[in-house]
C-alpha positions in Angstrom: 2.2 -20.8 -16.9 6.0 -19.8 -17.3 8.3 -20.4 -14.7 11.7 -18.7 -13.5 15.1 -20.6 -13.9 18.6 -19.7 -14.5 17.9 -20.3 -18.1 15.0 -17.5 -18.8 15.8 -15.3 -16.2 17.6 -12.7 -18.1 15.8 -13.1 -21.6 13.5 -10.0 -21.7 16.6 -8.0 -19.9 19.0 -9.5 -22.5 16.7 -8.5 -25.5 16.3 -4.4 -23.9 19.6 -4.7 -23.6 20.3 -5.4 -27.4 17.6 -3.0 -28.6 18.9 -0.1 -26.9 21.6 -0.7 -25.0 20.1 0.2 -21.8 21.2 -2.1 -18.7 17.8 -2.4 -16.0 20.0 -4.9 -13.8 22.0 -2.0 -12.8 18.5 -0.1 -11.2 18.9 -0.4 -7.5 15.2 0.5 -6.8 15.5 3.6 -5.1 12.7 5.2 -6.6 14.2 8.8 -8.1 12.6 8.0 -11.3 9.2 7.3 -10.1 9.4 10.4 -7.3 10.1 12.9 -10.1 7.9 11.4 -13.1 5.3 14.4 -13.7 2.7 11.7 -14.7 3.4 9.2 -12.6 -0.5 9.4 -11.0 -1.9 8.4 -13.6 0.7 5.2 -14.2 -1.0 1.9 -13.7 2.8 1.4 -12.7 6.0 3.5 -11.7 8.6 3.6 -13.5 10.7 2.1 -10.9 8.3 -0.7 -10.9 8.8 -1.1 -15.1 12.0 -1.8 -14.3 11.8 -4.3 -11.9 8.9 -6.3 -13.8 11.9 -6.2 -16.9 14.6 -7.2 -14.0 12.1 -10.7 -13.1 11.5 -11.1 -16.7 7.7 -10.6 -16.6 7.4 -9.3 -20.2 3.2 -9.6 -20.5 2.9 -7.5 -17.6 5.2 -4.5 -18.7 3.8 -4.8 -22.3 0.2 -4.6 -21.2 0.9 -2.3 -18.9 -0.9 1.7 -19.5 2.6 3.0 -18.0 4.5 2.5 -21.4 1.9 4.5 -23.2 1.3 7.2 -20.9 5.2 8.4 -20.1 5.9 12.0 -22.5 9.6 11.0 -22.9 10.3 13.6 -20.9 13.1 12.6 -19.7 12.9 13.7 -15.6 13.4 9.8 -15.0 16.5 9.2 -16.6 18.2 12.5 -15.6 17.2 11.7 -11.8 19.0 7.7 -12.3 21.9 7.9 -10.0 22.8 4.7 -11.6 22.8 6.7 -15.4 19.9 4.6 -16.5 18.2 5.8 -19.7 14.0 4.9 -18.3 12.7 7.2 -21.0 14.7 5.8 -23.2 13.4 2.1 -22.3 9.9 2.9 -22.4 10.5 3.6 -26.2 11.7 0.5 -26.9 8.3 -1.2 -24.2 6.0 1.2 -27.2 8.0 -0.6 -30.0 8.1 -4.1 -28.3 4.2 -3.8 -28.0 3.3 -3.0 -31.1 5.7 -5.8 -32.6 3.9 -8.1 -30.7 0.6 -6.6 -31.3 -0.4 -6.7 -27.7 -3.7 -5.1 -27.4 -3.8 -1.7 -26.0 -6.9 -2.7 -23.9 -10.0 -0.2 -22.6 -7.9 2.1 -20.3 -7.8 5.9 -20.2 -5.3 6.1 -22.4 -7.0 4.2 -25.4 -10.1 6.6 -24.9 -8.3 9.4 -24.9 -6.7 8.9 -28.2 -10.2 8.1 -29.5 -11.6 11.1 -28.3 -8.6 13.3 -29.2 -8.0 11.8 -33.1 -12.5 12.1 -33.4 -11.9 15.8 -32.5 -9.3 15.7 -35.2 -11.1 13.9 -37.4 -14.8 16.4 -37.1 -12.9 20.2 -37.4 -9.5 19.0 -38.5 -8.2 20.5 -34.7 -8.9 20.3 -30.8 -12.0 21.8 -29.3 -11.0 21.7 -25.7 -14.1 21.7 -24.2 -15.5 18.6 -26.1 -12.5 16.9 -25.3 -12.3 17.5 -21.4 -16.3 17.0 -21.2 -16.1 13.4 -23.6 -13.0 12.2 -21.7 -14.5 12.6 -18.2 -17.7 10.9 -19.0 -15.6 8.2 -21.0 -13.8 7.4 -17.3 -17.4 8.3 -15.5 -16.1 11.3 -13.5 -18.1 14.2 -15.2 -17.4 16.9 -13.2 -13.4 16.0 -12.5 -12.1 19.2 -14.0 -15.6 21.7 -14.5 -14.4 24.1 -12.2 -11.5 24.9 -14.5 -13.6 25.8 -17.3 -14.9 28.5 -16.5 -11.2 30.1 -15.6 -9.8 29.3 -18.9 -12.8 30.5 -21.1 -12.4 34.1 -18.9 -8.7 34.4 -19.7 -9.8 33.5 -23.6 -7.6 30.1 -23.2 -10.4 27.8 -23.7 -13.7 28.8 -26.7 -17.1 27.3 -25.7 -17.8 27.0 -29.2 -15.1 24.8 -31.6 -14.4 25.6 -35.5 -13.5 23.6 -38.1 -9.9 24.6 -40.2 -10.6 25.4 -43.7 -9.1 22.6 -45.6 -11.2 19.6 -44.1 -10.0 18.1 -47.0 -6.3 17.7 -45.9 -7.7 16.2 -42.6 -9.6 13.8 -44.1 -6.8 13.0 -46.8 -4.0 12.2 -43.5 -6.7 9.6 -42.1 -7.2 8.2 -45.6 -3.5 7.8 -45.8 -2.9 6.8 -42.2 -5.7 4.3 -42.7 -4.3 2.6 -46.1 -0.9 2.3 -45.2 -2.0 0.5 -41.3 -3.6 -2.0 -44.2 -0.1 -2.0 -45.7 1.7 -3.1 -43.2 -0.8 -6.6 -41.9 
């Protein structure tokens, strides 16, 4: 177990701070950030809290956290700061710190959504809504979270109950080829 003292206190703050210039000892905790974050509901922590877990120098927690993964970079965060601080910003640099460190990106929604979203890829070489939606929800075991919805968006021609495959699967399956040899390139 690691312990606090005046020595350590500051090293995970010290090392954002030289990545990307972004100060979280000046975030006074009001909670703008995590107020106005359009995702924050489906965080595993606020963004206010992200900063805080830096401020105590709990790096693990903050690396493993879903939070870093799930935030679009949108920005809302860091223009709400009233102390100027860029969160978006810093959550780029938690994505790059993780995968330096090869922290394992765990079981959560987020990992199963990718899966779902790059097999979709992968089979028709695009996104067939509806077999995303349906696999997702019974991947976090609530089946019938959005089903009302479905039948809107098909009416309005937004969502096709049927998907189709693009013409050049062979391009598709080329990028995952390539995407595959050059993840063996850089172990």
């Amino acid at each position: 177990m690691s312990y606090l003292n005046s020595q350590n206190i500051h090293q995970f703050r010290n090392e954002l701070l030289s990545l990307n210039g972004e100060d979280v000892s000046r975030c006074v905790q009001c909670g703008k950030c995590s107020a106005g974050c359009p995702i924050s509901p489906e965080m595993d922590l606020q963004p206010n809290q992200v900063l805080r877990l830096i401020q105590i120098n709990d790096r693990t927690s903050v690396l493993r956290s879903s939070t870093i993964w799930i935030c679009a970079s949108c920005q809302t965060c860091s223009i709400r700061c009233p102390e100027d601080i860029d969160i978006a910003k810093i959550m780029d640099s938690m994505r790059k710190l993780a995968l330096e460190d090869q922290v394992p990106l765990g079981e959560g929604k987020v990992v199963k959504f990718d899966e779902i979203f790059l097999d979709s890829i992968r089979k028709r070489g695009r996104i067939h809504e509806l077999e995303l939606v349906m696999r997702y929800n019974l991947a976090i075991r609530q089946p019938f979270k959005d089903a009302h919805l479905g039948p809107v968006m098909m009416a309005r021609r937004k969502m096709k109950f049927l998907g189709h495959k693009i013409k050049e699967m062979s391009r598709i399956k080329e990028i995952f080829q390539n995407s595959k040899r050059l993840l063996k390139v850089q172990e």
